[in-house]
MILUM-811904 format. One record per residue (C-alpha): residue number from 1; residue in one letter; y, x, z. Coordinates in Angstrom, 2 decimals. Last residue first. Layout:
n|res|Y|X|Z
NUM|A|Y|X|Z $
...
% end
This chain:
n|res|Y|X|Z
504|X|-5.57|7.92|16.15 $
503|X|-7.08|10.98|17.26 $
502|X|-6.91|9.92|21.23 $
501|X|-9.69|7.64|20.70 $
500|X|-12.20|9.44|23.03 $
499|X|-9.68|8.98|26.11 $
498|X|-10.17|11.80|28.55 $
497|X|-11.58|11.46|31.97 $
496|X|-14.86|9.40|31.58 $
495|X|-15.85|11.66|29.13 $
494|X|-15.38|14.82|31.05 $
493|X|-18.82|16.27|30.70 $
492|X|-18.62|16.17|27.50 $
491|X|-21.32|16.10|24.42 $
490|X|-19.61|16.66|20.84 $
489|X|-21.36|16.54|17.71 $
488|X|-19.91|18.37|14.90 $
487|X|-20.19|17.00|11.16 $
486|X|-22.50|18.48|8.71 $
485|X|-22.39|16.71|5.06 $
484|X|-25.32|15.22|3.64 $
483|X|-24.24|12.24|5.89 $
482|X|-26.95|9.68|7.93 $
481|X|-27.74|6.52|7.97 $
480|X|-25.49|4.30|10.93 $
479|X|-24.83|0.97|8.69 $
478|X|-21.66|2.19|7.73 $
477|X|-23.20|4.62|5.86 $
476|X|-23.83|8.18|5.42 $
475|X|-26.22|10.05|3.41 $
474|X|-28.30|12.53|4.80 $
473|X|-28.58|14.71|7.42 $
472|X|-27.56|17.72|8.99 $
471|X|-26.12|18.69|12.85 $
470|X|-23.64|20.78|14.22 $
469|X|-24.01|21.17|17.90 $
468|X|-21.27|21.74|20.74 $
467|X|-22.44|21.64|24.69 $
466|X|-20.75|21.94|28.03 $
465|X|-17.27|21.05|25.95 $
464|X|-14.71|23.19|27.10 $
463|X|-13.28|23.58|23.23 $
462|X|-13.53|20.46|21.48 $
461|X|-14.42|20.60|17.71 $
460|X|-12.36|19.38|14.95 $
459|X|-12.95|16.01|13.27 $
458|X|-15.42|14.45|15.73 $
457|X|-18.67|12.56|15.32 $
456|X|-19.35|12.28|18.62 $
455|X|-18.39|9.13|20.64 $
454|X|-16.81|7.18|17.97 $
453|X|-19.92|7.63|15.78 $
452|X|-22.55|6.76|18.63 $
451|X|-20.34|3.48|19.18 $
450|X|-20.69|2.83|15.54 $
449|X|-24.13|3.38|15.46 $
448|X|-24.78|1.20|18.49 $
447|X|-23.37|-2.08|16.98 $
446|X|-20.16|-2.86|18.63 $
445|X|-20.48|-6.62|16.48 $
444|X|-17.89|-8.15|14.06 $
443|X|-16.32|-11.04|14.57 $
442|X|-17.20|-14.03|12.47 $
441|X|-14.93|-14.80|9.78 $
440|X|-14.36|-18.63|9.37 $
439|X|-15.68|-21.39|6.94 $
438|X|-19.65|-21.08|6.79 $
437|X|-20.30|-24.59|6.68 $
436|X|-22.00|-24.15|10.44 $
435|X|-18.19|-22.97|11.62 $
434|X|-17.52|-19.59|12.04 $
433|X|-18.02|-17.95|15.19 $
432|X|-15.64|-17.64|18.97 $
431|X|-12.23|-16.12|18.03 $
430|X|-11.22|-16.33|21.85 $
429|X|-14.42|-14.84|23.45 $
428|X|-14.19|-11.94|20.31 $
427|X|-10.75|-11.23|21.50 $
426|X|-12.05|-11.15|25.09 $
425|X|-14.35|-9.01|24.00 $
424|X|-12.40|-6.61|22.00 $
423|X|-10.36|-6.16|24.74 $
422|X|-13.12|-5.64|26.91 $
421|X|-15.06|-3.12|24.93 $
420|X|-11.56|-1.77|24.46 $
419|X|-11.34|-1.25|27.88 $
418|X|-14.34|0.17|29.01 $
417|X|-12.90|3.13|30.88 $
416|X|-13.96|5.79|28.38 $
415|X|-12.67|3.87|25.20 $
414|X|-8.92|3.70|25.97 $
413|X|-6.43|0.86|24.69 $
412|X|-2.92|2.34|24.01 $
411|X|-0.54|0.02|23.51 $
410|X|1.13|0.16|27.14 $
409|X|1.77|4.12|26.66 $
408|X|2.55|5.50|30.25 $
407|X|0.67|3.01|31.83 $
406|X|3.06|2.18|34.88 $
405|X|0.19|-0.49|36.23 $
404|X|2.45|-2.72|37.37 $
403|X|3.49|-3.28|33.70 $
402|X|-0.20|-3.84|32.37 $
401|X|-0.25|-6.44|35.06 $
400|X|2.89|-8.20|34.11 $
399|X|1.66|-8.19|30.66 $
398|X|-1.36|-10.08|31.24 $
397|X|0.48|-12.38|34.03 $
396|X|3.02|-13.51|30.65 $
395|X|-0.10|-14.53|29.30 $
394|X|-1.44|-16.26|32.61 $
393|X|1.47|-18.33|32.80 $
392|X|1.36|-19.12|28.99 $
391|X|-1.79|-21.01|29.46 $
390|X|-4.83|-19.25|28.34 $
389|X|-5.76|-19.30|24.44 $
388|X|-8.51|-21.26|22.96 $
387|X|-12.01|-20.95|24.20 $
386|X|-13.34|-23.13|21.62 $
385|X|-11.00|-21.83|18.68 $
384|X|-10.49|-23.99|15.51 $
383|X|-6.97|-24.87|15.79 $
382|X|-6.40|-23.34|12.48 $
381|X|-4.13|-21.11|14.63 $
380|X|-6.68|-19.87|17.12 $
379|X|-9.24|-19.16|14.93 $
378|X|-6.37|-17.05|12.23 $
377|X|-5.56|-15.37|15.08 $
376|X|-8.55|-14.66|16.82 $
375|X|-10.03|-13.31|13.42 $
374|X|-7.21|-11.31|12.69 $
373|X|-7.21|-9.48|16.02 $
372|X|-11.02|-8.98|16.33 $
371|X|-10.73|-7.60|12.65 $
370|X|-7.42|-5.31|13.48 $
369|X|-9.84|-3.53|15.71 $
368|X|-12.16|-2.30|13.28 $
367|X|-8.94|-0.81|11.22 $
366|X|-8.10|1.86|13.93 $
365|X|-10.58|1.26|16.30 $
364|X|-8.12|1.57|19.37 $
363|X|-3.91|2.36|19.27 $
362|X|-1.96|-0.67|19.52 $
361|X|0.32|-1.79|16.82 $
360|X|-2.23|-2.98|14.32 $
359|X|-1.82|-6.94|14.15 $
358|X|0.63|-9.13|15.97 $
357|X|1.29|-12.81|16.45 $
356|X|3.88|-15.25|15.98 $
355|X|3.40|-19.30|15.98 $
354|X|3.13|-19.56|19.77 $
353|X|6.54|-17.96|20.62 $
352|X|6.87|-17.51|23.94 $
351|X|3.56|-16.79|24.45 $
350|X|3.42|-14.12|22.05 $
349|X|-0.08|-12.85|20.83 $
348|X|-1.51|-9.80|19.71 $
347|X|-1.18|-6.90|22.24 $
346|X|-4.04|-9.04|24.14 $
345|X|-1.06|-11.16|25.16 $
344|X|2.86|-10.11|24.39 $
343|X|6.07|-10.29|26.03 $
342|X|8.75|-7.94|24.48 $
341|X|6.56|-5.53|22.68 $
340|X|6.27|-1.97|24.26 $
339|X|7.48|1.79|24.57 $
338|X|9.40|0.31|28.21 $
337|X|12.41|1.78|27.29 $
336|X|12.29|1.08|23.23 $
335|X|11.66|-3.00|24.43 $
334|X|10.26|-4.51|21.00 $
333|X|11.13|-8.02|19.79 $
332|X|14.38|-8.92|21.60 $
331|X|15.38|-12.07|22.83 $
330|X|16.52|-15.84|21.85 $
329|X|15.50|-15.84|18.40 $
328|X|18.33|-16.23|16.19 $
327|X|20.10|-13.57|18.84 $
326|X|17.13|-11.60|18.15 $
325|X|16.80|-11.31|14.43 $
324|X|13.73|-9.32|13.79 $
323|X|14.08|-7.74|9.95 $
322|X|14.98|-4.83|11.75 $
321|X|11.68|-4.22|13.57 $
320|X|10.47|-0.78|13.42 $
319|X|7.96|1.33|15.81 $
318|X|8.54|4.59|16.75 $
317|X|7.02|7.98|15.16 $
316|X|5.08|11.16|15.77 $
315|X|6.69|14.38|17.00 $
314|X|5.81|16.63|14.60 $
313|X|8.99|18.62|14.12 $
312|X|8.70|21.39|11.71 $
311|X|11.09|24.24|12.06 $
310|X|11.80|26.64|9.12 $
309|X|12.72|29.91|8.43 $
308|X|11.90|31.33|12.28 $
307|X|11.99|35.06|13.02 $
306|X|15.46|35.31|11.25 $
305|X|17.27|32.86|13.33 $
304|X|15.81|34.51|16.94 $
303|X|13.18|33.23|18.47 $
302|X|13.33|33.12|22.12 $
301|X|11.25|33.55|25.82 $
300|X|13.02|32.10|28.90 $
299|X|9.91|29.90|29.99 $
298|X|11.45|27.01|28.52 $
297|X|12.09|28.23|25.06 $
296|X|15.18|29.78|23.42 $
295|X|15.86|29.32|19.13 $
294|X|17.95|31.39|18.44 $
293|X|20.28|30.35|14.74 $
292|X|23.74|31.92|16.65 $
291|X|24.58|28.09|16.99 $
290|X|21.91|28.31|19.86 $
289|X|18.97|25.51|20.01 $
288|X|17.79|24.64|23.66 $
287|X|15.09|24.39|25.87 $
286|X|12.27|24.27|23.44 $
285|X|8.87|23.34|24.91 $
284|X|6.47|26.29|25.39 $
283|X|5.35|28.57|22.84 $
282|X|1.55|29.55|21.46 $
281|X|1.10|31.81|18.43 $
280|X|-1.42|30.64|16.33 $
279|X|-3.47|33.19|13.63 $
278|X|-6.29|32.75|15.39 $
277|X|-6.73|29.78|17.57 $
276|X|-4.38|30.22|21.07 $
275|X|-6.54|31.09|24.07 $
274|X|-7.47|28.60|26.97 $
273|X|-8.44|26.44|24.42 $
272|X|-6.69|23.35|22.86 $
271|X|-8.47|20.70|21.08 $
270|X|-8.03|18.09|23.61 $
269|X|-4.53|18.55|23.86 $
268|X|-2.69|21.46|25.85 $
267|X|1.43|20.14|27.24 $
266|X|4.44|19.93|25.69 $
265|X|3.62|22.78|23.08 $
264|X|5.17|24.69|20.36 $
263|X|3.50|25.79|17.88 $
262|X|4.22|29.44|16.44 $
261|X|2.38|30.27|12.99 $
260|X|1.79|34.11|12.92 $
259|X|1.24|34.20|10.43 $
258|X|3.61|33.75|7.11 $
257|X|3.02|30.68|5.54 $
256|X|0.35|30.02|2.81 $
255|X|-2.90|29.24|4.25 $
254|X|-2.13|28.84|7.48 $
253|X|-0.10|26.16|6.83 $
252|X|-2.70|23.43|7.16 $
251|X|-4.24|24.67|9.88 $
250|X|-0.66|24.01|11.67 $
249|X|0.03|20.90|9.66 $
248|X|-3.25|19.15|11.21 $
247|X|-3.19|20.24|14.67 $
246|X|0.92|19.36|14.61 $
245|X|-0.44|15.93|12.90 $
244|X|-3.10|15.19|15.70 $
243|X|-1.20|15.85|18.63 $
242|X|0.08|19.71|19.01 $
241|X|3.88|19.01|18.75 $
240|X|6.79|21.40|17.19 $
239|X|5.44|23.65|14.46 $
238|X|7.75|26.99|13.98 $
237|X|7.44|28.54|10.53 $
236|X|8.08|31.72|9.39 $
235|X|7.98|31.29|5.25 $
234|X|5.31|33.51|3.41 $
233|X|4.55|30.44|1.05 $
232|X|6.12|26.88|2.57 $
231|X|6.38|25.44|-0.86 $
230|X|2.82|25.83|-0.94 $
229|X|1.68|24.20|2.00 $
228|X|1.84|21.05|0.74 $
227|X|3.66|17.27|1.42 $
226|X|5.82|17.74|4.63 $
225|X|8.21|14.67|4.82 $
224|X|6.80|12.60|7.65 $
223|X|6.29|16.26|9.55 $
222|X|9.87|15.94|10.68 $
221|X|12.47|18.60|9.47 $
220|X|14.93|21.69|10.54 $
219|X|15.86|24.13|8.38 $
218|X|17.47|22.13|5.89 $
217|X|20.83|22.25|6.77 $
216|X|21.64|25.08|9.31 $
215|X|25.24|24.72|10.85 $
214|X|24.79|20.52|11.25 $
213|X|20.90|20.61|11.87 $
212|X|21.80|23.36|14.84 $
211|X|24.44|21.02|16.48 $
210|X|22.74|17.97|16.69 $
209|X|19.65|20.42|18.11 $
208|X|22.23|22.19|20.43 $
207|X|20.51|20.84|23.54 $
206|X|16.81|18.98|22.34 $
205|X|17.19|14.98|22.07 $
204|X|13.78|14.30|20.74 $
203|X|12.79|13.49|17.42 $
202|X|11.29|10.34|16.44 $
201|X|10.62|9.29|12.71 $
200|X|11.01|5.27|11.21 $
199|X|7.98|4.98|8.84 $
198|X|4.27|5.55|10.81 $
197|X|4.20|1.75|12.92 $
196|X|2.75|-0.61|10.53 $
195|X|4.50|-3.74|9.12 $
194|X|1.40|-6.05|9.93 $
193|X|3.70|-8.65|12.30 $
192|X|2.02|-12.26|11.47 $
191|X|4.94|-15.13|10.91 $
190|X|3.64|-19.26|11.32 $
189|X|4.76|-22.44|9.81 $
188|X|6.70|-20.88|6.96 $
187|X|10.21|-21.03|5.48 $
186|X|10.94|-18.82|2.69 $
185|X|14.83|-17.51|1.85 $
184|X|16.12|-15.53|-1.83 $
183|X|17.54|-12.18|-2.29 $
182|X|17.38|-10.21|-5.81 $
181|X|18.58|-6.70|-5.88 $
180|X|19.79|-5.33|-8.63 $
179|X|18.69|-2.47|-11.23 $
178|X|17.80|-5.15|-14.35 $
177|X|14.53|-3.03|-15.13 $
176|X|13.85|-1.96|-11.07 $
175|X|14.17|-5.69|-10.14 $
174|X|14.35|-4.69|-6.23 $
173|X|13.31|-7.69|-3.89 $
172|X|15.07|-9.30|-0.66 $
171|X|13.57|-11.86|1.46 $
170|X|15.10|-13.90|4.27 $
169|X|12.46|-15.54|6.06 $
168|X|13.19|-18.52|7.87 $
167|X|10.30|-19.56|10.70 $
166|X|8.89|-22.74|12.20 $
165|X|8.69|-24.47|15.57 $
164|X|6.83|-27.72|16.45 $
163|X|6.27|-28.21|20.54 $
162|X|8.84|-30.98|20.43 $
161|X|9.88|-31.98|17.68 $
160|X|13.51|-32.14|17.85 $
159|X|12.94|-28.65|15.41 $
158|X|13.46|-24.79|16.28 $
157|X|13.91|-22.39|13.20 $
156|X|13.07|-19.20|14.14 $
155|X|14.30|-16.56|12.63 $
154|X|12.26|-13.11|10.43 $
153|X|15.67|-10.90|8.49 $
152|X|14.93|-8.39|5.65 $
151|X|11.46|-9.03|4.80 $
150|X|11.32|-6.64|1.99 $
149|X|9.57|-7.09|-1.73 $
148|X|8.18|-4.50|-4.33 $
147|X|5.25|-6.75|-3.75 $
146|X|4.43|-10.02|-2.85 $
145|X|0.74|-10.88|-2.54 $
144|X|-0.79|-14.23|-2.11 $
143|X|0.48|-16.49|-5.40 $
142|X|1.47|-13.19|-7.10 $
141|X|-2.69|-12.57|-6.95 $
140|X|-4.40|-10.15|-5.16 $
139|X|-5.89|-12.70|-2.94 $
138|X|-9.03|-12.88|-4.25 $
137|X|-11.60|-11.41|-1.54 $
136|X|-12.67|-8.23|-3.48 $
135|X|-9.01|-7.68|-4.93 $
134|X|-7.24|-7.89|-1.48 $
133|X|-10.02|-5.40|-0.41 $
132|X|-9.67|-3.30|-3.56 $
131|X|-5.84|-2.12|-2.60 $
130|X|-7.04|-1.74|1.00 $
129|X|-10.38|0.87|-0.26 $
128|X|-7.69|2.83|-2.78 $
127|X|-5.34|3.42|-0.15 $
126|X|-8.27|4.22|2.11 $
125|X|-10.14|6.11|-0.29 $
124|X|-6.79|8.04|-1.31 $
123|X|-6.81|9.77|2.04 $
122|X|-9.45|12.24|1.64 $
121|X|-12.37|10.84|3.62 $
120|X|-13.83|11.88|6.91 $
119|X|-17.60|10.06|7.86 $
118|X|-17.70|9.01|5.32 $
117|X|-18.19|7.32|1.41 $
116|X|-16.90|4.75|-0.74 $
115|X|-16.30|2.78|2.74 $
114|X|-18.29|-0.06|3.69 $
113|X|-17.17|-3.99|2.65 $
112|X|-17.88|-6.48|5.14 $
111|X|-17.40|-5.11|8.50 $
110|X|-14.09|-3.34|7.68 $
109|X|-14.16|0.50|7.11 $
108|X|-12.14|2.58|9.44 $
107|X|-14.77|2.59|12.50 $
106|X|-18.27|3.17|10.21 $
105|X|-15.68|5.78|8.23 $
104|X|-15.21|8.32|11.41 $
103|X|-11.60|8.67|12.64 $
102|X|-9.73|11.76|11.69 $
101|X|-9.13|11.05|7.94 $
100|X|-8.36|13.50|5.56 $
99|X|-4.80|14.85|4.81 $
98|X|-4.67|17.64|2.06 $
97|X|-1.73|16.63|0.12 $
96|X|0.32|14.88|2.87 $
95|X|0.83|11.40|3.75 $
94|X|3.79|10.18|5.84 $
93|X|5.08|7.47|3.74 $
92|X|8.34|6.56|2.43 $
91|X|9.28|2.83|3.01 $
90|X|11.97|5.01|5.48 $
89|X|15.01|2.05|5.23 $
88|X|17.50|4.50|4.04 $
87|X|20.64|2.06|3.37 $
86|X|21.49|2.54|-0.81 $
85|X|20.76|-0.93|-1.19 $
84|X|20.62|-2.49|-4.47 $
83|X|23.59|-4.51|-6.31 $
82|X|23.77|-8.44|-5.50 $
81|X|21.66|-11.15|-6.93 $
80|X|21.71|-14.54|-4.61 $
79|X|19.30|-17.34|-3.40 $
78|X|21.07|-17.51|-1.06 $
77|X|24.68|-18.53|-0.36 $
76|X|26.20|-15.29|1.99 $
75|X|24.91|-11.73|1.76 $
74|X|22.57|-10.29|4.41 $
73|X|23.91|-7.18|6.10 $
72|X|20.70|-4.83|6.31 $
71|X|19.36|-4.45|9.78 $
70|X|19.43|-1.05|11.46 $
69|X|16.55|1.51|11.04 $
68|X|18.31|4.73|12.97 $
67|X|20.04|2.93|15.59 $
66|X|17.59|0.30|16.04 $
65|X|14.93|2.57|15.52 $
64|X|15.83|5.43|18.38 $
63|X|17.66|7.84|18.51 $
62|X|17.16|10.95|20.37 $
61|X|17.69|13.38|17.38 $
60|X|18.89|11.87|14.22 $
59|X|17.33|13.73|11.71 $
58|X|18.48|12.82|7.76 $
57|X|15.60|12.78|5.59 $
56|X|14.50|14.58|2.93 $
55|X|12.23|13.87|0.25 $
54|X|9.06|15.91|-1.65 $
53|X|7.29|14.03|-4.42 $
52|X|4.16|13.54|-3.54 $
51|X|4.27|9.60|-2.47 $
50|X|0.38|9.09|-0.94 $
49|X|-0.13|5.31|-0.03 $
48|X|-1.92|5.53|3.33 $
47|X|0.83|4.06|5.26 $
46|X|0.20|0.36|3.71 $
45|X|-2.02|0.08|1.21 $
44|X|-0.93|-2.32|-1.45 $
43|X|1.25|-1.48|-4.57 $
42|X|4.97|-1.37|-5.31 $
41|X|6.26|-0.71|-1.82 $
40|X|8.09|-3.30|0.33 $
39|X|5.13|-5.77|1.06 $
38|X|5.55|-9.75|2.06 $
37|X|1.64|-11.32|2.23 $
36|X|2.04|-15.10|1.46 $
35|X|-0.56|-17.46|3.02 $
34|X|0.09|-20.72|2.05 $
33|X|-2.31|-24.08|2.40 $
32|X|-4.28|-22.59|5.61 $
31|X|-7.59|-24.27|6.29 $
30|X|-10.26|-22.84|4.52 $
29|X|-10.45|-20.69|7.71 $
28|X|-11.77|-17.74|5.09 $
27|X|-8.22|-17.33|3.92 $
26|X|-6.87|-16.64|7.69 $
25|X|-9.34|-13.83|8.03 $
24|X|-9.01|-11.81|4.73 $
23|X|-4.68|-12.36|4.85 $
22|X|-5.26|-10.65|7.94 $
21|X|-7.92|-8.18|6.92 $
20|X|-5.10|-7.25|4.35 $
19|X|-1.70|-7.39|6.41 $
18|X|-3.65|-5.19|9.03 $
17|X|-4.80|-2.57|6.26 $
16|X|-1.44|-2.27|4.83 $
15|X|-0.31|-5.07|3.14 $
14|X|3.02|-5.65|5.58 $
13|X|4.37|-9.00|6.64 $
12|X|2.23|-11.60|6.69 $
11|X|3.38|-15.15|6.32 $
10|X|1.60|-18.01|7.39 $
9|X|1.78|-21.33|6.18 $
8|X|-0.17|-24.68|7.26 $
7|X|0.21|-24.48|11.43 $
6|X|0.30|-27.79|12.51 $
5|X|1.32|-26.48|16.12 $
4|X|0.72|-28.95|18.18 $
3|X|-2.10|-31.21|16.75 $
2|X|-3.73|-27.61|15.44 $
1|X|-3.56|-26.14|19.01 $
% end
């Protein structure tokens, strides 16, 4: 792979907690000569940097990123200054006030450095924990970490060599004291996609939504701009969504809002009962918005415009990629019918472009996974890997599979059926261990205290479950000791049925 590639410089876009285990993992190769880490915001940390001033943002209901998120035009003769942007490009994050964690500390924390503490954290100790992680392993520096900086445009260079591709980065940074923008181009031997997956919101095309947002301003938002309850006090509020950020907002509310909260559901989660919890009012999906301000339901019920102040849509997010230029690069990057990448491997490699790879996008371990990933790529790029990659027929066949499979979500990588054991495994296979000099991450283990954590140690209970304990102990850490703090521990008889990392 080395002879072919001669991988030398990768850029990373993103320094969220993929761009930093990434940067982490190709470093400890001792064989890269540039590895540049490309962020937009001012500091490192990814989605888990907390901005608490509220924003708005303009819905746009049934579109999707390439509509809403388009490309910015790219001025002519780089390296240029022009005036800033004024294009919304969502670098705002989704964090709220009281957010904690929902995925227990031993599975968040890489396997070198622990959290501060677990199992659920307040959502500064992740900021805070990727911010220190570049520090801890020296790549903090301007050298390694670009911020207040936007990859605006990723193409591939081909060359007459054959087998040898590289990639132009068009780069575009806000000088906030001369208030321009400043645009220059990098080339690198190899691009890693960390941007994260939590910016650009989706809401669904409802009948007389467009309509409703146009005659009622304001009244209607997405849950990526909520911040506190407290500007919502004694206001009727209408949650949309009961995944983990409808849970959240809805026990979040109760503390100011007027109660009954109404959340409407799709279909019952996990955490669902047969009854409503108190102070929840139950509602089916939403069948259409009248201009009268009534809101009607599925099941023929309604809200009328002064039972509801404001509606809250929590209806999660799609993936962004308009710094991807496809006609540069001969096809598209993400396919917004099929909710996947365009011909991946492992959810982390490209066959058709060997220089490329992925980090974070699927849903698993959260940050634990992005270690296998990192690892195998920085192994497989330094040309260091025994096992090496498969040819590019049985890439493509991974994906083909996955495909005839009609998984409804093709990133999502369940627990219960042993598939992120194998996953993981056949990332670990790949990555292989360090060298005998001790150059190269090795991959960390599935120890059984992390497996006992993801199994039971659960943010809210499950209602169903044959049994539901609370248990005390003593301090936590990522080495499986125990937290002063009680946490619930969940035994189901449906394991097998219902994917354990659905809170991610």
């Amino acid at each position: 792979m080395a002879e072919e590639s001669k991988v030398r410089s990768v850029a990373i876009i993103g320094a969220g907690s993929s761009g930093a285990i990434t940067a982490a993992a190709l470093d400890a190769e001792g064989y890269f000569e540039r590895i540049r880490v490309f962020e937009r915001r001012e500091t490192a940390g990814g989605t888990w940097i907390y901005d608490p001033a509220p924003f708005n943002l303009t819905l746009h209901p049934g579109q999707i990123p390439p509509q809403t998120d388009p490309p910015l035009h790219i001025p002519d003769g780089l390296p240029k200054i022009t005036s800033p942007s004024t294009q919304e490009r969502f670098a705002k994050t989704p964090i709220y006030a009281n957010l904690t964690t929902n995925v227990p500390s031993i599975a968040m924390a890489f396997s070198d450095i622990e959290f501060a503490y677990g199992p659920f954290v307040p959502h500064n100790i992740p900021r805070q924990y990727i911010e220190g992680y570049f520090s801890a392993h020296k790549l903090d520096n301007s050298s390694n970490l670009v911020l207040n900086t936007t990859v605006e445009d990723v193409s591939l260079i081909t060359s007459s060599k054959k087998g040898h591709e590289r990639w132009k980065l068009t780069l575009r940074k806000y000088d906030a004291v001369q208030q321009h923008d400043e645009w220059w181009e990098e080339i690198f031997d190899a691009v890693v996609l960390a941007n994260g997956h939590y910016a650009v919101p989706f809401v669904p095309k409802v009948k007389g939504l467009d309509e409703y947002l146009e005659k009622f301003p304001g009244k209607v938002v997405h849950s990526k701009t909520y911040r506190s309850p407290v500007i919502y006090n004694n206001k009727k509020v209408l949650v949309i969504g009961n995944s983990a950020s409808g849970r959240d907002l809805t026990e979040d509310l109760k503390a100011t809002a007027h109660l009954p909260i109404y959340q409407s559901r799709r279909s019952r989660s996990r955490w669902d009962g047969d009854t409503p919890p108190p102070e929840i009012e139950w509602k089916p999906i939403i069948a259409e918005f009248h201009s009268n301000g009534t809101i009607e339901f599925e099941d023929g019920t309604s809200l009328l415009h002064d039972e509801v102040d404001v509606v809250i849509y929590a209806t999660g997010y799609l993936p962004s990629y308009p710094f991807w230029n496809s006609k540069n690069n001969e096809g598209i990057l993400y396919d917004y019918e099929k909710k996947r990448l365009e011909g991946s491997y492992l959810h982390t490699f490209f066959p058709k472009y060997p220089t490329l790879a992925q980090v974070g996008l699927q849903r698993s371990l959260s940050f634990r996974s992005f270690e296998y990933q990192a690892i195998a790529i920085a192994r497989v790029w330094a040309g260091k890997s025994v096992k090496g990659l498969p040819s590019k027929e049985a890439q493509i066949e991974w994906q083909e599979k996955r495909d005839a499979e009609k998984r409804e979500k093709f990133h999502d990588v369940p627990w219960e059926n042993g598939e992120v054991k194998e996953w993981l495994g056949e990332l670990y296979a790949i990555a292989g261990l360090g060298d005998l000099l001790g150059k190269g991450r090795n991959p960390p283990r599935l120890t059984p205290e992390l497996i006992w954590a993801i199994e039971n140690r659960k943010k809210y209970p499950e209602p169903g479950n044959e049994e539901s304990d609370k248990v005390e102990a003593g301090k936590e850490t990522s080495n499986g000791e125990e937290s002063e703090k009680e946490w619930v521990i969940v035994r189901r008889s449906d394991a097998k049925k219902k994917d354990l990392l659905h809170f991610i």
